[in-house]
SETOR-17779 format. One record per residue (C-alpha): residue number from 0; x, y, z. Coordinates in nm, 4 decimals. Layout:
BEGIN
 roti     east    north       up
  NUM        X        Y        Z
...
END
This chain:
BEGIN
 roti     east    north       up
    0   0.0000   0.0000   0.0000
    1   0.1387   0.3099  -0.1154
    2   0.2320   0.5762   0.1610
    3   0.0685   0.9132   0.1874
    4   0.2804   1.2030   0.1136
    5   0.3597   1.4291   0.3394
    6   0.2609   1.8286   0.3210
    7   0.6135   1.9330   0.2512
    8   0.6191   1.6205  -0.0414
    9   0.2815   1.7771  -0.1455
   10   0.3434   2.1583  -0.1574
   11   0.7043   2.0598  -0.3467
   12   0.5319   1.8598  -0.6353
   13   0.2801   2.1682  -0.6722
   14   0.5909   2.3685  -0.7654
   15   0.5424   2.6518  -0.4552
   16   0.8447   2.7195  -0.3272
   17   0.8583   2.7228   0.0881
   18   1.0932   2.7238   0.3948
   19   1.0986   2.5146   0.6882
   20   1.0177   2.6740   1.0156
   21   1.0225   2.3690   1.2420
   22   0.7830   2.1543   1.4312
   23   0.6375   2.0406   1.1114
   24   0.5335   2.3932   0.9909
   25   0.5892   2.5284   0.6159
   26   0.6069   2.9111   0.5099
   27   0.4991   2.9627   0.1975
   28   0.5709   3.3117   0.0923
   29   0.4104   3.5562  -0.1950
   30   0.5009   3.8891  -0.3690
   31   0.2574   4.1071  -0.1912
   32   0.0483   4.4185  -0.3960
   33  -0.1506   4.5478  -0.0797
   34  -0.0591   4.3503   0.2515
   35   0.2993   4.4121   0.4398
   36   0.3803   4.0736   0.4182
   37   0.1844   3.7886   0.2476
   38   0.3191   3.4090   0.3894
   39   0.0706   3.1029   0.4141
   40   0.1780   2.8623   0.6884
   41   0.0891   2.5162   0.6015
   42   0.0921   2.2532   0.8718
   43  -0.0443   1.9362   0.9633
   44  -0.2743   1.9359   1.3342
   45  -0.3127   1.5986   1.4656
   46  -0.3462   1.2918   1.2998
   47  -0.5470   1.3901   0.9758
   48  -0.5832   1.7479   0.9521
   49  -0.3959   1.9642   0.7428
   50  -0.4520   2.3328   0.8545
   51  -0.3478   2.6739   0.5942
   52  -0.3395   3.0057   0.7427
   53  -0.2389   3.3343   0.6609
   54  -0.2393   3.6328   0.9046
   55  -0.4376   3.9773   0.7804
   56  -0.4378   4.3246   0.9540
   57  -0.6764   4.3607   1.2334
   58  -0.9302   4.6103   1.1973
   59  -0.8708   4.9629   1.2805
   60  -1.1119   5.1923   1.5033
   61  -1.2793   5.3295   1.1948
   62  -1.4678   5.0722   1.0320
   63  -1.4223   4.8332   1.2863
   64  -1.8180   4.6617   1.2361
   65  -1.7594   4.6832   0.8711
   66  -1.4621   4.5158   0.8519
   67  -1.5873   4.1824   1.0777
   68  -1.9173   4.1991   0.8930
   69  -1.7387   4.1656   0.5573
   70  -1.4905   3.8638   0.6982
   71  -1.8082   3.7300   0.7801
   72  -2.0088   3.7572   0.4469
   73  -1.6780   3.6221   0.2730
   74  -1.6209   3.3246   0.4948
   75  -2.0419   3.2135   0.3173
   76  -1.9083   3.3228  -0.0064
   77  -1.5261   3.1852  -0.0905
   78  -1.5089   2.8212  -0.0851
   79  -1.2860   2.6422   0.1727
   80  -1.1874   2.9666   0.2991
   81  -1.3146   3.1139   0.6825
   82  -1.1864   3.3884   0.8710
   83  -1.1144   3.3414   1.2254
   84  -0.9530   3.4964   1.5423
   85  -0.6144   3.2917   1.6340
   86  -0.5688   3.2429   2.0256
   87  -0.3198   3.5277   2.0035
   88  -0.6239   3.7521   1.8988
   89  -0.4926   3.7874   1.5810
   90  -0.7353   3.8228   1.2570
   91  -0.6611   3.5280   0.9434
   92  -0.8058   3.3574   0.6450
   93  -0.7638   2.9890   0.7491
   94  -0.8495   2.6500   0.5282
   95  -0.8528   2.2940   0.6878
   96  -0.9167   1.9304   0.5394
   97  -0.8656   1.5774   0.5887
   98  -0.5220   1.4973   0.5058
   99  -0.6166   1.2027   0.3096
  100  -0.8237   1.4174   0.0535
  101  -0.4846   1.6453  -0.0496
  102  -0.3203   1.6213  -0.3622
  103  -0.0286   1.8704  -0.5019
  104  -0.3513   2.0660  -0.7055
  105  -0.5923   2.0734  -0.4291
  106  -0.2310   2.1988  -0.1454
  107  -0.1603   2.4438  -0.4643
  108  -0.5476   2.5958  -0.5055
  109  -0.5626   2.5987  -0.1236
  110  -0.2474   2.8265  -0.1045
  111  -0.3070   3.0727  -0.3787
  112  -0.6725   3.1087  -0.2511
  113  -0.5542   3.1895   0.0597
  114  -0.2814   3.4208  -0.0790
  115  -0.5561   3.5887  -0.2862
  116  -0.7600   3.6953   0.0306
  117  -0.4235   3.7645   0.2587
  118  -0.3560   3.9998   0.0224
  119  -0.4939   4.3247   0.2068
  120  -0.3603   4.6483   0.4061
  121  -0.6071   4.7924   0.7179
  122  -0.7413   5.0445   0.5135
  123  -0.8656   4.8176   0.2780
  124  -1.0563   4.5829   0.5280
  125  -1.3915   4.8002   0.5561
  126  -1.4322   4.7685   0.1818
  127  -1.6794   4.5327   0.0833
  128  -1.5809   4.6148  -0.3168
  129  -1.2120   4.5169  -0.2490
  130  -1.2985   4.1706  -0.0414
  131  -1.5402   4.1193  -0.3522
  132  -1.2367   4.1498  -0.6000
  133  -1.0478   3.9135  -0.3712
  134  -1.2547   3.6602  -0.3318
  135  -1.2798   3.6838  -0.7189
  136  -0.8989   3.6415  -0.7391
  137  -0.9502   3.3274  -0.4605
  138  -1.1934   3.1271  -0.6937
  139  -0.9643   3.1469  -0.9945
  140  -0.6616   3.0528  -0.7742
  141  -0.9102   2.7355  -0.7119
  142  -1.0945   2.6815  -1.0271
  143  -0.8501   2.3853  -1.1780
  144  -0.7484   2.2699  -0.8201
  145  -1.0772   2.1038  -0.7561
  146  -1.2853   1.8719  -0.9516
  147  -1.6061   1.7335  -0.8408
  148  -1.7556   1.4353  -0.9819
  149  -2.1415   1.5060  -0.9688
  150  -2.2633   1.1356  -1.0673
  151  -1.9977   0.9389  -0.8298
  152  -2.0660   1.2186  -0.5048
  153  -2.4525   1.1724  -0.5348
  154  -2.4257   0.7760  -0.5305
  155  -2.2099   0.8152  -0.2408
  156  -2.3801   1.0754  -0.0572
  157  -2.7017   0.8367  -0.1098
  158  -2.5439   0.5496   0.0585
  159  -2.3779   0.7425   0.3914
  160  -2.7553   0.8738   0.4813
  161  -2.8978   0.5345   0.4028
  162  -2.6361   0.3929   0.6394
  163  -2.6840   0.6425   0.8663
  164  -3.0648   0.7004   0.8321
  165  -3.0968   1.0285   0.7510
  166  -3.3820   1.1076   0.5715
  167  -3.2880   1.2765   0.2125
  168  -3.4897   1.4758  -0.0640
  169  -3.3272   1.4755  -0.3400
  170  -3.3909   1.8520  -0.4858
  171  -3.2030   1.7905  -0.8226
  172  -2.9360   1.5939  -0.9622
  173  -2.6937   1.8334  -0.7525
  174  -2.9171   1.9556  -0.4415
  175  -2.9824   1.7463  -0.1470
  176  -3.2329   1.7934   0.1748
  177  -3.1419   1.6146   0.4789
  178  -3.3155   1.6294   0.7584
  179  -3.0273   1.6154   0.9929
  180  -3.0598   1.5505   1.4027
  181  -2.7581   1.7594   1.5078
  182  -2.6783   1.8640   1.8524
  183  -3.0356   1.6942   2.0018
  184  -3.2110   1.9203   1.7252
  185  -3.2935   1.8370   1.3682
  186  -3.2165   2.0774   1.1222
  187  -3.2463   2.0831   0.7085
  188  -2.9197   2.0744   0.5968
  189  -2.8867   2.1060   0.2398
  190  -2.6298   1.9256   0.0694
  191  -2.5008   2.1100  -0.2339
  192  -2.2612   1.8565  -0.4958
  193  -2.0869   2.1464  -0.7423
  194  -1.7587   2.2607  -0.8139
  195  -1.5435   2.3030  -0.6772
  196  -1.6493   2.1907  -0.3168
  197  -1.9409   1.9743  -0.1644
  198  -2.0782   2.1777   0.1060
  199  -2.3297   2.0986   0.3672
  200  -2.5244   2.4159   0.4508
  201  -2.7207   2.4639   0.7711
  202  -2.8877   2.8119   0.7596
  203  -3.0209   2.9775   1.0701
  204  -3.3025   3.1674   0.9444
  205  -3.2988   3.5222   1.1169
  206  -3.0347   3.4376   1.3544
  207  -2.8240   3.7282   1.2765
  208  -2.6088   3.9826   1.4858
  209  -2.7731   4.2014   1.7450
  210  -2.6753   4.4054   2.0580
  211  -2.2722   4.4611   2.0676
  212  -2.2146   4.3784   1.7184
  213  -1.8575   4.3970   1.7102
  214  -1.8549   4.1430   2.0170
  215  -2.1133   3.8830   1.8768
  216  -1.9511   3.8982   1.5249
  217  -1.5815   3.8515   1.6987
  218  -1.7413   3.5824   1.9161
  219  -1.8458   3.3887   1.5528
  220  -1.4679   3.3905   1.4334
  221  -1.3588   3.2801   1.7739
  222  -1.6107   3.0064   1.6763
  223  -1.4712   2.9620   1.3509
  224  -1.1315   2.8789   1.5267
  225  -1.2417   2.6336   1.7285
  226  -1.3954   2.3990   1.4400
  227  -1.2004   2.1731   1.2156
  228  -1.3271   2.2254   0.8414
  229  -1.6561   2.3592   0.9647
  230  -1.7274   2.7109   0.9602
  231  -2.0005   2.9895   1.0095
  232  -2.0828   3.2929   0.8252
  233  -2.3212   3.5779   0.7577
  234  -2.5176   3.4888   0.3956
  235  -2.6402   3.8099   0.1796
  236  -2.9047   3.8778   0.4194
  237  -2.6553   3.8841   0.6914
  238  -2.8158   3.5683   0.9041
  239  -2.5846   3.3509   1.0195
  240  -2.4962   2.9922   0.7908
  241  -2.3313   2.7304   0.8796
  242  -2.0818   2.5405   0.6359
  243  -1.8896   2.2223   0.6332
  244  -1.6868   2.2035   0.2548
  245  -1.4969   1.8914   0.1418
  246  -1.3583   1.8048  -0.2210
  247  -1.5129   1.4440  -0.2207
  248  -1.7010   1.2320   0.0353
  249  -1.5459   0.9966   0.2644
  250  -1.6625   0.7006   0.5063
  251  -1.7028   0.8770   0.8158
  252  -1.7799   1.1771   0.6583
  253  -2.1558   1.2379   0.7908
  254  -1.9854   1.1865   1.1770
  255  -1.7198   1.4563   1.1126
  256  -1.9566   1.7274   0.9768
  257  -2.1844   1.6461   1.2623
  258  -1.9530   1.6760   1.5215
  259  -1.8060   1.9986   1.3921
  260  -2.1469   2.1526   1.2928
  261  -2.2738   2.0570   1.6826
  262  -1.9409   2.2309   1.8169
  263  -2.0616   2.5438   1.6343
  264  -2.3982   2.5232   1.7308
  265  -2.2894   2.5025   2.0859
  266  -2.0576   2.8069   2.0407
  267  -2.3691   3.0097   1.9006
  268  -2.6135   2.8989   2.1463
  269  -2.3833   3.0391   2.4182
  270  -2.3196   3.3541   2.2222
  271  -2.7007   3.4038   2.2029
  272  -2.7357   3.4023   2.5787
  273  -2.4287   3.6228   2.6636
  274  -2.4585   3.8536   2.4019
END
């Protein structure tokens, strides 16, 4: 049985050139237009996770609710993509997946996505025109990294909620309804197969940010931290979504996305009460 390359074997054969920082950690660096420095660190969290991250400016006084609203509304929109706070309070773009699912393309899209949205100064961040030209610039990075086979991802979508008995609608050849118990609750999460990502989608209806809305909106990328793959985001209505985006489907698949959607609805239900 053939081993499984590791991330520094990986990012190599996708021809990025990177530097070894130690403890397992790459630095991938980029020319930089906007940001002061532009370097996606590439690392591998436990026994199946590879993690991407690069750092972006935090927000300055002026435009402070602006700027988390629109990391919000671009976590929904790019694919793989979420912004989050790091422990060290820090603002990023992060992507995470299953180790197994990476090839050189998929490390390669990954990167340049991520390079696409690092790519920012402070005074950009309030700018809802300039995130929409980078995420743009992060779908292109993408668009040959990930292929999606519609036919083979609905048979096997089909057979992990029979096995798991999860009631499905099939909407159309690509749109899925499950009715989902997650957390104690069932929810319809609909399961979208398109390139270039599957995503589960769990949309909160008029959950949405109230009160301190700096605070509850920071509190949802702390949230977006804490979650492998999973993440949450404000849709074009601004209600909260949550998100869980993979390449192809795997066995235990349904109990990953499950476990990471319930972590975020735990998060949110304990935002909702403090905020």
């Amino acid at each position: 049985m053939p081993s499984v390359p590791s991330l520094a074997e990986l990012v190599k054969s996708s021809g990025l050139k990177y530097v070894e920082l130690g403890s397992g950690t790459l630095a991938v660096p980029f020319k930089a237009e906007r940001a002061e420095q532009l370097v996606i660190q590439v690392k591998k969290v436990g026994d199946d996770l590879a993690f991407f991250v690069v750092d972006i400016p935090g927000p300055g006084w002026m435009g402070h609710e602006q700027t988390l609203y629109n990391l919000l509304r671009v976590t929904f929109e790019a694919n793989y993509a979420k912004a989050a706070v790091l422990e060290r309070g820090d603002l990023c773009f992060t992507a995470e997946l299953p180790a197994a699912l990476l090839t050189p393309q998929i490390v390669e899209g990954l990167i340049r996505g991520l390079a696409a949205l690092g790519d920012a100064a402070k005074k950009d961040l309030p700018s809802w025109e300039g995130w929409q030209q980078r995420k743009t610039l992060c779908t292109i990075a993408q668009a040959s990294a990930f292929k999606v086979d519609v036919t083979r991802a609905k048979a096997e979508l089909l057979d992990l909620v029979r096995a798991a008995g999860i009631p499905c609608e099939e909407r159309d050849h690509e749109t899925f309804k499950l009715e989902w118990g997650i957390g104690g609750v069932d929810f319809k999460v609909m399961a979208l197969l398109r390139e270039p990502c599957i995503s589960f989608v769990l949309a909160l209806g008029d959950t949405r940010p109230k009160g301190d809305k700096k605070k509850y909106m920071r509190g949802l990328l702390e949230l977006n931290r804490s979650a492998n793959v999973a993440k949450v985001g404000l849709d074009s209505d601004g209600d909260v979504t949550l998100l869980y985006e993979v390449p192809q489907l795997f066995p235990d698949l349904l109990e990953k996305a499950k476990a990471q959607l319930g972590l975020l609805l735990v998060g949110l239900v304990a935002l909702e009460a403090g905020r």
